[in-house]
C-alpha positions as CSV (number, residue, x, y, z in Angstrom):
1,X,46.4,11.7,93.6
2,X,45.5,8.6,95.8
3,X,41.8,10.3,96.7
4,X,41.2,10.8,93.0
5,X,42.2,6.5,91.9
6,X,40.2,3.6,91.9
7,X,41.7,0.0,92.2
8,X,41.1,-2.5,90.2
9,X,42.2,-6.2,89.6
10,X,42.5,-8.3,86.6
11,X,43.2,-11.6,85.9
12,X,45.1,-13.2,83.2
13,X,44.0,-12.3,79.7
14,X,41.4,-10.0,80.7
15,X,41.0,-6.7,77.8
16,X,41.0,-3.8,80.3
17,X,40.3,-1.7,77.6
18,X,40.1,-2.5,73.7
19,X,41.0,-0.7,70.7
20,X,38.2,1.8,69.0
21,X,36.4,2.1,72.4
22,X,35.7,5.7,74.0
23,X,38.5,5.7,76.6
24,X,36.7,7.3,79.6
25,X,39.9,6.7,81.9
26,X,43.3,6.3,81.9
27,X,45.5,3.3,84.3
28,X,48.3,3.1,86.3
29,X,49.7,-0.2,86.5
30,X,50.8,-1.1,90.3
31,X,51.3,-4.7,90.1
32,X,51.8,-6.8,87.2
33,X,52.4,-6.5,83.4
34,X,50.5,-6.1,80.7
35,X,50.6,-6.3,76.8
36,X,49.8,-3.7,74.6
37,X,48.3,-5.2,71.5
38,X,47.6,-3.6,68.1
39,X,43.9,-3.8,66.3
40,X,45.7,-6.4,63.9
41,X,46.7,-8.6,67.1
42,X,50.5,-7.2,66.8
43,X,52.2,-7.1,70.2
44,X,53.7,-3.3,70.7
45,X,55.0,-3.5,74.0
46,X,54.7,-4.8,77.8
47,X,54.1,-2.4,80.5
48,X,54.8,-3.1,84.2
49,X,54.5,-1.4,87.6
50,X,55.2,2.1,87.0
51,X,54.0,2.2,83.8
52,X,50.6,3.9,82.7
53,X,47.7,3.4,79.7
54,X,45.1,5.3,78.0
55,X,46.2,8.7,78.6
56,X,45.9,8.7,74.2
57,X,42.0,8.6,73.7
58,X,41.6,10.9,76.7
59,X,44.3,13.7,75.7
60,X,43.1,13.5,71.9
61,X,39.2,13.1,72.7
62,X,38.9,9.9,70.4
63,X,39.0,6.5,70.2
64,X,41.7,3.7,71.9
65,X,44.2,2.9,70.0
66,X,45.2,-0.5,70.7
67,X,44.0,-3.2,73.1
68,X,45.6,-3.7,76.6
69,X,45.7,-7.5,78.6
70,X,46.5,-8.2,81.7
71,X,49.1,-11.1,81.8
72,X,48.8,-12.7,84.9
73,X,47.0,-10.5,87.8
74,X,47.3,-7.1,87.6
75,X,46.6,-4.1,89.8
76,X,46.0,-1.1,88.5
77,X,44.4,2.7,89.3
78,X,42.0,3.8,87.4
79,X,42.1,7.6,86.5
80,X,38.8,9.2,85.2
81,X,38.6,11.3,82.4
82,X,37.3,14.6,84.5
83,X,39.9,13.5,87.7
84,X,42.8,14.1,84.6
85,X,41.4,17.2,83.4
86,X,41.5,19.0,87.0
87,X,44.6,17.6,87.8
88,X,46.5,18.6,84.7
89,X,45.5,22.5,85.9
90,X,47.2,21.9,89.0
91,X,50.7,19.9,87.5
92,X,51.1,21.2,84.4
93,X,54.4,19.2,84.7
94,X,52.3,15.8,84.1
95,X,50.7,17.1,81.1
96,X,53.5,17.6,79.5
97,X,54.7,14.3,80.4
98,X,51.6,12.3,79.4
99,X,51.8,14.5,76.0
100,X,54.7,13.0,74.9
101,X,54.2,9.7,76.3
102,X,50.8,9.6,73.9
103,X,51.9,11.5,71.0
104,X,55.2,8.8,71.3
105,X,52.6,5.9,71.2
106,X,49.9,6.8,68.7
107,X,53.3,6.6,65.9
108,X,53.9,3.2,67.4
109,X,50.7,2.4,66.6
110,X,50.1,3.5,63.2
111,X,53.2,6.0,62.1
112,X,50.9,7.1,58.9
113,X,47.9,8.8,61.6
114,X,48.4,12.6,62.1
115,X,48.8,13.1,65.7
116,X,45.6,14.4,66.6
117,X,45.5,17.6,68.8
118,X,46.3,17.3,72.4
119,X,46.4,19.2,75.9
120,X,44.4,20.9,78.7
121,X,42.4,22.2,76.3
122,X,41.1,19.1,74.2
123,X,40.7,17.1,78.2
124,X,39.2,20.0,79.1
125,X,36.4,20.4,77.1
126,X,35.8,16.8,77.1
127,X,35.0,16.7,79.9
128,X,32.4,20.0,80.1
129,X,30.8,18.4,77.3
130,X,30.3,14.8,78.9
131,X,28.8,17.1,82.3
132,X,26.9,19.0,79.7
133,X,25.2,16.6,78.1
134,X,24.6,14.9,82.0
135,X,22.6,18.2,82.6
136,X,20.6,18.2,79.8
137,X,19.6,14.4,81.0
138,X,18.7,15.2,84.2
139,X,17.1,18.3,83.4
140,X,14.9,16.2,80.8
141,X,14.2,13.2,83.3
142,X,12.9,16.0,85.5
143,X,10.8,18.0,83.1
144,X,9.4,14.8,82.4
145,X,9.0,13.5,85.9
146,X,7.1,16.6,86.7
């Protein structure tokens, strides 16, 4: 796991990621706390080290759901969107755990939203499409470099 993580440090107050944004990673908090924080500025929870964030938008392919502030420094890994995918083929066991931590958090959120679908599957092809869609870039920058 620790080859597939990226550090990152932020200061107090700093939005590591915001509500309604395409979630293209998830974190693992290794230093720190942060506050989760609804759309309408309601505070859900505080997460420490241990604790992880935005495993929802990339299980369930949409949007964040709420905003997340570091208060004080905080140390996190960062977790891409593709590094998830492959990993969840090889520990099933953290699917299923990031599953229920998500579906768990969305009805926090809002407890009138339909849990959207979730799993392998829905990370999956996520991710194909984003490396689709990459290929069909470069294969257009080089038809029309040529």
């Amino acid at each position: 796991l620790k080859k597939r993580v990226h550090p990152r440090v932020y200061f107090d107050g700093h939005f590591i990621v915001r509500a309604g944004t395409v979630g293209m990673s998830m974190f693992f908090i290794q230093t720190g706390q942060v506050s989760v924080v609804s759309p309408s500025g309601q505070h859900l929870a505080s997460l420490q080290a241990g604790g992880f964030f935005g495993e929802c938008a990339l299980l369930s392919s949409t949007t964040r759901i709420a905003h997340v502030r570091a208060e004080g420094c905080v140390e996190v890994m960062e977790l891409s969107r593709q590094e998830l995918a492959e990993l969840m083929t090889w520990y099933p066991v953290l699917l299923t755990s990031l599953v229920s931590s998500s579906r768990q958090r969305i009805q926090l959120v809002n407890p009138q939203q339909q849990v959207p679908k979730m799993g392998p599957k829905t990370a999956v092809a996520a991710v194909a499409g984003e490396l689709k869609e990459k290929l069909q870039l470069a294969s257009t920058g080089a038809a029309g470099a040529a």
